[in-house]
C-alpha positions as CSV (number, residue, x, y, z in Angstrom):
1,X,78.9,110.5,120.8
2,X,81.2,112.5,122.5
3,X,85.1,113.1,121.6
4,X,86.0,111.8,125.2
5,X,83.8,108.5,124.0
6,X,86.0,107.7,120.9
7,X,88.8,107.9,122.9
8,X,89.7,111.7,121.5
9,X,92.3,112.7,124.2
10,X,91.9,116.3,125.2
11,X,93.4,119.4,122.5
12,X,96.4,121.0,124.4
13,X,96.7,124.5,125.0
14,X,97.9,127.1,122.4
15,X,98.5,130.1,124.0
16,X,96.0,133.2,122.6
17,X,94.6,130.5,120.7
18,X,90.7,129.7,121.5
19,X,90.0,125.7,121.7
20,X,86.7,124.8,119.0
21,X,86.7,121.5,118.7
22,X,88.7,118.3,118.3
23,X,87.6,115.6,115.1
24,X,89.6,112.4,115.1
25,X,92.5,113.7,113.8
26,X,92.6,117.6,113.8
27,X,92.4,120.1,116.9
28,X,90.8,123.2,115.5
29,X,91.4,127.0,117.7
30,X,90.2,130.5,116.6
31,X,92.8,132.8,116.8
32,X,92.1,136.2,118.1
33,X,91.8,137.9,114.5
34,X,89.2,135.7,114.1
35,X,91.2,133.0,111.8
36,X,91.4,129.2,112.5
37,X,94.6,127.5,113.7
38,X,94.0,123.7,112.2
39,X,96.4,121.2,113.6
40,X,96.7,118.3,112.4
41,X,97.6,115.1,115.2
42,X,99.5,112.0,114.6
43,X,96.3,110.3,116.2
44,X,95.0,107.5,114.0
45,X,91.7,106.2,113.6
46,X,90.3,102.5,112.7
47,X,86.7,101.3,112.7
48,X,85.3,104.1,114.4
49,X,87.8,104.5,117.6
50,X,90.6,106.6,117.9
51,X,93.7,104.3,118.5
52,X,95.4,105.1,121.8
53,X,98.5,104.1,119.9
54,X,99.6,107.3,117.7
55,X,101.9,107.5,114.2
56,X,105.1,109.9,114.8
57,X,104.7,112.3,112.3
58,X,101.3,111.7,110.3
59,X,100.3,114.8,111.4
60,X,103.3,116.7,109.4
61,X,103.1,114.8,106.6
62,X,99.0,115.3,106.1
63,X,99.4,119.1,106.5
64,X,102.6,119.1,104.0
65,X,101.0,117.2,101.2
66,X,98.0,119.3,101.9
67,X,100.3,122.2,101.6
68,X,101.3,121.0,98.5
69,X,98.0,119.9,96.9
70,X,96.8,123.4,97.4
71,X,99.7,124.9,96.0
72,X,99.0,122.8,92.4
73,X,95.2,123.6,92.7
74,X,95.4,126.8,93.0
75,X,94.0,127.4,89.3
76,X,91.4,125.6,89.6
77,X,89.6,126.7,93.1
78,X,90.6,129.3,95.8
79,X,91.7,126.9,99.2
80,X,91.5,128.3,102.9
81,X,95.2,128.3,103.6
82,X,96.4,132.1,105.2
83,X,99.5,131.2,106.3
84,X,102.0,128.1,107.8
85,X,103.2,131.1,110.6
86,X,102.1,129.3,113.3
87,X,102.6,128.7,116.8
88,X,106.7,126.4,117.5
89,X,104.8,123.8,119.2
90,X,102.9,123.0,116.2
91,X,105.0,123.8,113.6
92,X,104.7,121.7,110.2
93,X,101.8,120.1,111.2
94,X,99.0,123.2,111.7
95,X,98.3,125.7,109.2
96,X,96.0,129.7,109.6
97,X,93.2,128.8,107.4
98,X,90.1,131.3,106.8
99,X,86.8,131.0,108.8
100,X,84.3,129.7,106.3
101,X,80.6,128.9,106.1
102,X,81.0,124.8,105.7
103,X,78.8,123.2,103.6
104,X,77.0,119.8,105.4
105,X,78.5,117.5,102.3
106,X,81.1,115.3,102.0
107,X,82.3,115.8,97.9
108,X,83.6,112.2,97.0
109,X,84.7,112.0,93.2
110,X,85.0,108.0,92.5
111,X,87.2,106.9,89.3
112,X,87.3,103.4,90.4
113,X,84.4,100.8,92.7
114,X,85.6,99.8,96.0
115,X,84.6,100.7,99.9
116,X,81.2,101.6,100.1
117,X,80.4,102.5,96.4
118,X,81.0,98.7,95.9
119,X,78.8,97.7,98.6
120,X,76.1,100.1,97.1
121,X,76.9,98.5,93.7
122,X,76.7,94.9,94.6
123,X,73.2,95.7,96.4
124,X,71.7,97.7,94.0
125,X,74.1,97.8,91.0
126,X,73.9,101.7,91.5
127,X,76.3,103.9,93.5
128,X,74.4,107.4,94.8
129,X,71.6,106.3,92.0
130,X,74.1,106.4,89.5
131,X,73.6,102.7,87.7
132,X,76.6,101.3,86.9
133,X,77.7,98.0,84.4
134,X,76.5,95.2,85.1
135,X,79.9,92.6,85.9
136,X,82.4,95.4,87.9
137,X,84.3,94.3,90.8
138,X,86.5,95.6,93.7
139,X,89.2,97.9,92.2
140,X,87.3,98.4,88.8
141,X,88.3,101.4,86.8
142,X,84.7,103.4,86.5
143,X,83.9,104.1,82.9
144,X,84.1,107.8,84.4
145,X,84.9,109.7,87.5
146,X,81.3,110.2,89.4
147,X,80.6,112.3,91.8
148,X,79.0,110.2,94.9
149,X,78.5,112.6,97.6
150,X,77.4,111.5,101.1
151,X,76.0,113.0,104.3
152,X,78.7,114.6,107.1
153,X,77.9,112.2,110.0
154,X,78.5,113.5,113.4
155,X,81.3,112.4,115.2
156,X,81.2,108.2,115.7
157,X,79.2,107.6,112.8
158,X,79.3,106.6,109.2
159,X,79.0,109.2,106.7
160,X,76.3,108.1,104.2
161,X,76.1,107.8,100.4
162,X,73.5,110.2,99.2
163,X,72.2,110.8,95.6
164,X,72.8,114.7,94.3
165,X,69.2,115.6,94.0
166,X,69.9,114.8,97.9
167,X,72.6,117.2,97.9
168,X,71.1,119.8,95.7
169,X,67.9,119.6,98.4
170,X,70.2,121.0,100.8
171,X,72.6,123.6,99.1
172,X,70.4,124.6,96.5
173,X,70.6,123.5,92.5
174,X,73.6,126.1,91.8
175,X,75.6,125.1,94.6
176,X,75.0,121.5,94.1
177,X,75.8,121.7,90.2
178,X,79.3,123.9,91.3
179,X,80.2,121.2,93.9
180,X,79.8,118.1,92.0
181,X,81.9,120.3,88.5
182,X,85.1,121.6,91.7
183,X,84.7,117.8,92.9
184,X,85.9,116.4,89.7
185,X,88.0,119.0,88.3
186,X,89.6,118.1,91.7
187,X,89.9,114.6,90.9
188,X,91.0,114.7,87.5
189,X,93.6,116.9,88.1
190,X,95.2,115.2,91.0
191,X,94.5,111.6,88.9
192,X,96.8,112.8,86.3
193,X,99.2,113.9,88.4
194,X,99.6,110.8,90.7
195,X,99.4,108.7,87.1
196,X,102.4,109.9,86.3
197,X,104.2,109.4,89.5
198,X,102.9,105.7,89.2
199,X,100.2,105.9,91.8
200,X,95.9,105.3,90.9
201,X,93.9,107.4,92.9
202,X,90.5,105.8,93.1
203,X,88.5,107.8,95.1
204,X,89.0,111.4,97.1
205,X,87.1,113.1,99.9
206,X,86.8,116.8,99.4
207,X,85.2,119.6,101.8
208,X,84.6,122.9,100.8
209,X,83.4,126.3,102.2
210,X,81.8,129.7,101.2
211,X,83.4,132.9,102.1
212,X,80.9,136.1,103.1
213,X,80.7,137.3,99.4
214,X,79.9,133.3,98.2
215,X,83.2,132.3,96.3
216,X,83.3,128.4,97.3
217,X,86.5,127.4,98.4
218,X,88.9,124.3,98.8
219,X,89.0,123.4,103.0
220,X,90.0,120.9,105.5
221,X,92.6,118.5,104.1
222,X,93.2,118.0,100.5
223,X,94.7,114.2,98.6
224,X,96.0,112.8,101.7
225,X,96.0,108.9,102.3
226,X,93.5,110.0,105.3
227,X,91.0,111.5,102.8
228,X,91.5,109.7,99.6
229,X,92.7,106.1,98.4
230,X,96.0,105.8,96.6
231,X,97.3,102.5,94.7
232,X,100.7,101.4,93.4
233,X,99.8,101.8,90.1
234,X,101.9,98.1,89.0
235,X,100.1,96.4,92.0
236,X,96.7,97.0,90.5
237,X,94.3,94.4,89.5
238,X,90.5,94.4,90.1
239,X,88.9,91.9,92.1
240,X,90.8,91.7,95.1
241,X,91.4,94.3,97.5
242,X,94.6,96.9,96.5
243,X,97.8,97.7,98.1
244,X,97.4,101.1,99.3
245,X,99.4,103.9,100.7
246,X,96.8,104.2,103.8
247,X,95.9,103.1,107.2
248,X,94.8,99.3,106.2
249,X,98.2,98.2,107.8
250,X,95.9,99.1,111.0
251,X,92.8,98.1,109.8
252,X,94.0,94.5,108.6
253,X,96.1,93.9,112.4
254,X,93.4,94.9,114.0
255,X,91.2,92.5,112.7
256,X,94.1,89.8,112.6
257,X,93.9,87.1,115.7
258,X,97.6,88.6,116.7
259,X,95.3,91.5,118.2
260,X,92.9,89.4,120.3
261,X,90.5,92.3,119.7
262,X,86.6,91.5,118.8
263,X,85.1,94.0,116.5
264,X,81.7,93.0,117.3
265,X,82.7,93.4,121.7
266,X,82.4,97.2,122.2
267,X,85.1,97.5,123.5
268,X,88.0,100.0,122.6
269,X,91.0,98.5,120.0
270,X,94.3,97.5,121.9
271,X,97.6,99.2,121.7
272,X,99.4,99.0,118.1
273,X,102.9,96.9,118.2
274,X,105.6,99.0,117.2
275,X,106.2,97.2,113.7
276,X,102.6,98.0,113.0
277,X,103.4,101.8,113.6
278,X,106.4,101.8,111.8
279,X,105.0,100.1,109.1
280,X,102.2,102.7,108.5
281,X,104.4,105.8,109.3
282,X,106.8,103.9,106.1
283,X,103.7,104.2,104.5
284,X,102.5,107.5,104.8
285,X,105.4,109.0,103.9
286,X,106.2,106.9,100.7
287,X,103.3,108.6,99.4
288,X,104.3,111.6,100.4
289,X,107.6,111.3,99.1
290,X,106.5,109.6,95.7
291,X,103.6,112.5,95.2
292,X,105.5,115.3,96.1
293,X,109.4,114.1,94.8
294,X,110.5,115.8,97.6
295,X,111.9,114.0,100.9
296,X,110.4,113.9,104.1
């Protein structure tokens, strides 16, 4: 499926800047030193389309908490981040990142069953062969963080949970085994960190790179309500579905009879209201403001 297909409008021009390719959120552009410009839209996706309706300023406030994700990681794993110098007309929301050899995995670290690690679980009572307790239901604290990776599906599809023998079939046993250890030294870090600041993290989505000499390092986006799922921490209680600091203002509209929209049609999702987008840029940058303690 193409980017035109999922209703992906067209990356603008940068001037001296080389257009790659364009994922549902991000614009990507080598530079002519041979670094990547990554931008970061304020287009929002839900069920599989991009929205034709956009959120001011999501795109800022992924690449800032990014920003400042990388900066507390740091210790723990090298990230891709050269420099925010970028071009005016895409100030605070791009970032010169290095030009890394991308591994085909997406690193999820899970401390808690919900999404599709619950659906696995509730079919097989195993998440990426992992068997789990017997009794756990949506929004369960895990007994530990695990380490479900899944496949990087092309653009339109699902990605799909796969076991790490999977992964180490693919990467080889080292890289596997130095994945799944970054993955959740990732996760615990950032756990304790939004614990204290009164906010669960249940699950993240990492991606992560090797440079020429083979040091892995931290890419894409890092602990944004895009790539991982946040909870009011006092709003907590397993078997329902959580409050979150994400898009499921969209997702739940959408599939509200005020939208008129059938999931099942084929067609494209209408138009957000405005109280929708407002509501979900309020939400976006609450997190960011409650993560960070600094104002948007």
């Amino acid at each position: 499926m193409s980017a035109g297909d999922l209703g992906i409008p067209p990356a603008p021009a940068i001037e001296g800047a080389e257009h790659l390719h364009s994922g549902k959120v991000r614009d990507l552009y080598r530079l002519p030193g041979g670094e990547l410009l990554m931008v970061a839209s304020d287009r929002i996706s839900a069920y599989d389309y991009v929205l034709a309706t956009t959120i001011p300023d999501k795109g800022a406030v992924l690449t800032q908490m990014s920003l400042w994700w990388f900066e507390r990681l740091a210790d723990l794993v090298p990230n891709h981040v050269l420099s925010v110098d970028v071009p005016a007309e895409v100030k605070g929301r791009a970032v010169v990142c290095e030009s890394l050899a991308m591994f085909p995995v997406e690193c999820v670290a899970r401390g808690y069953l919900t999404g599709s690690g619950l659906l696995d679980y509730r079919a097989t009572g195993e998440v990426c062969g992992i068997a789990l307790p017997a009794g756990l239901e949506d929004g369960s604290r895990l007994p530990e963080p695990l380490f479900t990776p899944a496949t990087k599906a092309a653009l339109g599809d699902h990605d799909e949970n796969v076991s790490y023998d999977a992964v180490a079939g693919v990467v080889g046993a080292e890289r596997a085994h130095r994945l799944r250890d970054l993955t959740l030294r990732v996760y615990a870090a950032a756990e304790e960190v939004a614990r204290e600041r009164g906010i669960i993290l249940a699950d993240t989505k990492l991606e992560f790179g090797a440079r020429p000499d083979g040091t892995v390092v931290l890419a894409d986006e890092v602990l944004t309500p895009d790539s991982s799922r946040f909870w009011p921490a006092d709003e907590w209680q397993p078997g329902r579905a959580q409050a979150s600091y994400d898009k499921q203002i969209v997702r739940d509209w959408l599939t509200s009879p005020a939208s008129g929209w059938d999931r099942a049609s084929g067609e494209a999702p209408p138009p957000l209201p405005d109280e929708v987008v407002e509501r979900t840029r309020s939400r976006y940058i609450e997190a960011y403001e409650r993560l960070t303690g600094r104002r948007f």
